[in-house]
Steps between C-alpha positions, in 0.01 A plus 500: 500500500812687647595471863662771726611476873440861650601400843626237710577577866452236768152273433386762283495528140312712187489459117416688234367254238486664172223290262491639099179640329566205247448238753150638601430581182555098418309395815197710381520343169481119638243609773282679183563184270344248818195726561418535142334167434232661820436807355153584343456824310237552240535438135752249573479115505622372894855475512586721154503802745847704312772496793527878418156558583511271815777694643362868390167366718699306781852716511517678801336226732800202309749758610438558841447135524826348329711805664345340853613154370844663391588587815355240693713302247824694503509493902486144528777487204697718689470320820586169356855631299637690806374225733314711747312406818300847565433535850151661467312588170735700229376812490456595067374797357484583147690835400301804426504624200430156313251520232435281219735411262787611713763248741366414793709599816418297822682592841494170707619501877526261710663345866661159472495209748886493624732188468498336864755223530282175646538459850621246700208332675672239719550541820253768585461446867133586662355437841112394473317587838214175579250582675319208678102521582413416834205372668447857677503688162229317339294496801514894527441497145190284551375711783502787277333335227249452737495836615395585191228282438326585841133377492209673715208425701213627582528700860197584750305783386633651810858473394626871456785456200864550582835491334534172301087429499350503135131711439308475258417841382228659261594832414356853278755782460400883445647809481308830626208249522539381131598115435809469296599193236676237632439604879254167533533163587313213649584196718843651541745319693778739712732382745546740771844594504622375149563844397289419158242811515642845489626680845215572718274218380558209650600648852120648542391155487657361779212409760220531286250131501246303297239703342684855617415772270846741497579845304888465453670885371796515264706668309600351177898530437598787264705244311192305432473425137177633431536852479114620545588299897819573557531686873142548525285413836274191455258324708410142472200341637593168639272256595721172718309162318724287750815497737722206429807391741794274354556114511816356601579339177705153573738377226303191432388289257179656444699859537693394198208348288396875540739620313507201221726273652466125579622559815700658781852317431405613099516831602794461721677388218414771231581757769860330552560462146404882449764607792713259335464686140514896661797409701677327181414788313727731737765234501544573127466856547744498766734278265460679200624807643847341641516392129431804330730674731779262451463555063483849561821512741709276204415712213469876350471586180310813301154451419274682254399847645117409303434226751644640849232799382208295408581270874557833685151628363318217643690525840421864478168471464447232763688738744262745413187305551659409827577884593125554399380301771701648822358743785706715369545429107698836413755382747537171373517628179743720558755272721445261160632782294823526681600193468407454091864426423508190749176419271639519213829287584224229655306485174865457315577200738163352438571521129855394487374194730253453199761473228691248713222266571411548069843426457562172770154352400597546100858313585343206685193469302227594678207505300118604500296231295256614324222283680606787831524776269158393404367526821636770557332693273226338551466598903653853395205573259231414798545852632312608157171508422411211312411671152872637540702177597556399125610785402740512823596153382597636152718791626687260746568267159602817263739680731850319617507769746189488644535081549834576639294712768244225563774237512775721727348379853494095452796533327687668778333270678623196354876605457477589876374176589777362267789650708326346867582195351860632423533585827662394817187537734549512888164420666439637853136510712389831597172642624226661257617911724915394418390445143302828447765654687772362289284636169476828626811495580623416164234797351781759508773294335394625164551869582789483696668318276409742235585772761842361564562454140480838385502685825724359762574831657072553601367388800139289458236717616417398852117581428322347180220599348214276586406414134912409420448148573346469145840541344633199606179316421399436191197334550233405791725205668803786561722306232805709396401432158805615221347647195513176316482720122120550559591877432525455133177423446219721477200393651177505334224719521183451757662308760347422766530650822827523514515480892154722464735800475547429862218745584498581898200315694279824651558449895084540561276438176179335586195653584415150725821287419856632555785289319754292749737722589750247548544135366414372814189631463422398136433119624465300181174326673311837537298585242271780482111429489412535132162729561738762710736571119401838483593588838872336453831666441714282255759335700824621490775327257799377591834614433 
């Protein structure tokens, strides 16, 4: 095997690796002389098959095969004498022109990690922001609890129903006279006012009573999601079973027991220790930021042009999702567009923050244990369907790159938490609004530190586009997470969801149940009678 360097510039690097006909030709031979013991052919005893005649039967399917293995084989040799740490996956392609019998020409191009010089970690200074749970917080977030979990009683038959009241509704739905699928419930139970039937629906009930018989007109929304209703007039017959009014609901003992607790200081308790949790959780986030902020201030070196494409891709598309969402998406979209550069300088921050955390955690020797990168795997490969796990299992356990994927997060994680305790840590009490202040705040570091980096003469747009924010998040808890070399990896095939393509929820989708248009309104408490299904619109996801 003969080795040529075709180009070095910066991280990257290409070779032509030049293997002779002779050395495939020899491979062939061993690979034909291990296979010939298997072979059966007629008029010979097992295992006298002639090598000759094993390779005139088998040739073309041993060449491709120990060619593959050739490569595969020459790569990794190649790798290991020049002492390379590719960035992403080499790219290798096999010359045209080769044909049997002829030298085998392979083209092999790659990015390589760059030499970063091991940080100092001492002395990092960081402020941590505390914020105590008082009395008055858990008691608002009792009340709300027990907002949610209103219980009702039965009201005179006289009672007309009102805003907040609860009826209990049977109800037939038609269209030009015709009943329609879905459009039929029993025993249903509305709340007057909860915004949980499509526009129209719910107001047309105020004031009816016990027993009243009521003909409530509609128009389904032309975003509905079945097609054969969408913006067509309906009519439901509604027939009122019962009007219900609500129950103060006191934060007792027995109020508690409800909700599968021992007891009312039980559930004061778990709801402290939640608050406790959340608000510890934006401590960290607040924290890691002034860290992140302080590595990337201290250090600048190039990094591989593969992975600041791969990390602007996903911030890309996560902009775009975002843009997809707004009143007016083609606007968003197209503020996003003008500012692509400061995108592209954000997603080489993220990754050069990446390669320093790699590079501090490898120093100081941080380590994932294989009992975590265990679980890992195994909590990564619930998001499958359970005939698939194994083989997600398998591909996580036969590709470094993929592993180095799954393992990226916790190990970022870990080397993170590894510098707190480096650090010289200043603790000072806020409240919950300075902290979320303080985090937003620190949301725009990332790009206008990129900004200033590479464009101190440009002014920071004074308007944003609504869906920018998801640059300097890189996940659900706003964490300006670096690129921590999960761009090398590819990941595999049928995932899951991935943030359900971020589809947008349809503003008005139910024929007799609209989804909360707000979180407020998606109360985790509420949930929808199960005989009134077809009638529901699926709730809208999250962000």
């Amino acid at each position: 095997m003969q080795i040529t360097e075709t180009a070095n510039e910066g991280l990257k690097r290409a070779y032509l690796i030049t293997i002779p006909a002779s050395e495939i030709d020899d491979r062939i031979k061993a690979e034909v002389k291990r296979i010939a013991p298997q072979v059966r052919m007629p008029g010979f005893r097992p295992g006298k098959v002639p090598a000759n005649l094993v390779r005139k039967m088998h040739g073309e399917q041993l060449h491709a095969q120990v060619v593959n293995d050739t490569i595969q084989s020459s790569v990794d040799e190649l790798m290991k004498d020049k002492g390379l740490r590719p960035a992403m996956q080499p790219t290798v392609a096999l010359k045209d022109g080769y044909d049997q019998g002829k030298d085998a020409e392979i083209d092999v191009s790659l990015e390589i990690l760059p030499e970063i010089d091991t940080p100092d970690v001492d002395g990092i200074k960081l402020e941590r922001l505390v914020v105590p749970v008082d009395q008055s917080a858990i008691d608002e977030t009792l009340q709300r609890i027990a907002d949610q979990n209103k219980t009702y009683k039965d009201a005179a038959k006289t009672k007309k129903a009102a805003d907040g009241d609860q009826v209990i509704i049977d109800f037939v739905g038609s269209i030009d006279g015709v009943e329609f699928e879905g459009g039929k419930a029993e025993d249903a139970p509305l709340v007057i006012g909860s915004g949980t039937f499509i526009p129209g629906f719910e107001d047309q009930l105020k004031g009816v009573k016990t027993g009243d018989e009521k003909t409530v007109k509609v128009t389904f929304p032309e975003e509905y999601q079945a097609d054969h209703l969408a913006g067509k007039d309906a009519e439901f017959a509604v027939t009122v079973k019962a009007v219900k009014t609500p129950e103060d609901s006191e934060i007792d003992d027995d109020f508690a027991k409800n909700l599968g607790l021992e007891s009312a200081d039980k559930l004061r308790e778990l709801v402290k220790a939640q608050m406790e949790q959340e608000t510890a959780g934006l401590t960290r986030t607040q924290m890691k930021r002034q860290l992140l902020d302080a590595l990337a201030a201290g250090h600048d070196f190039a990094v591989p042009e593969g992975m600041v494409d791969a990390e602007f891709e996903q911030i890309w598309q996560q902009l775009m999702q975002e843009a997809s969402r707004e009143e007016d998406s083609e606007a968003a979209v197209k503020e996003i567009e003008s500012e692509r550069d400061d995108y592209r300088r954000i997603a080489e921050r993220r990754v050069r923050l990446g390669l320093l955390l790699s590079e501090i955690g490898q120093a100081n020797g941080v380590q994932i244990s294989s009992q975590e990168m265990s679980m890992l795997m195994q909590q990564a490969a619930q998001q499958y369907r359970p005939e698939d796990r194994e083989r997600f299992m398998q591909f996580i356990q036969n590709e470094p790159m993929a592993a180095a994927q799954l393992r990226a997060p916790l190990y970022e994680d870990k080397v993170v938490d590894f510098l707190f305790e480096k650090a010289e840590i200043e603790e000072r009490e806020v409240t919950r609004e300075e902290l979320e202040a303080a985090i937003e705040a620190e949301e725009s570091t990332e790009a206008e530190a990129a900004k200033a980096k590479k464009a101190p003469a440009k002014k920071a747009a004074a308007k944003k586009a609504p869906a920018k924010k998801a640059a300097a998040k890189s996940d659900d808890k706003a964490d300006d997470k670096p690129a921590a070399k999960k761009a090398p990896a590819k990941k595999p095939a049928a995932k899951k969801d991935d943030a359900s393509a971020e589809k947008k929820p349809a503003a008005k989708k139910a024929p007799a149940k609209k989804a909360a248009a707000s979180d407020e309104k998606k109360a985790p408490a509420k949930k929808p009678a199960a005989k009134k299904a077809p009638a529901k619109k699926p709730a809208a996801k999250k962000d």
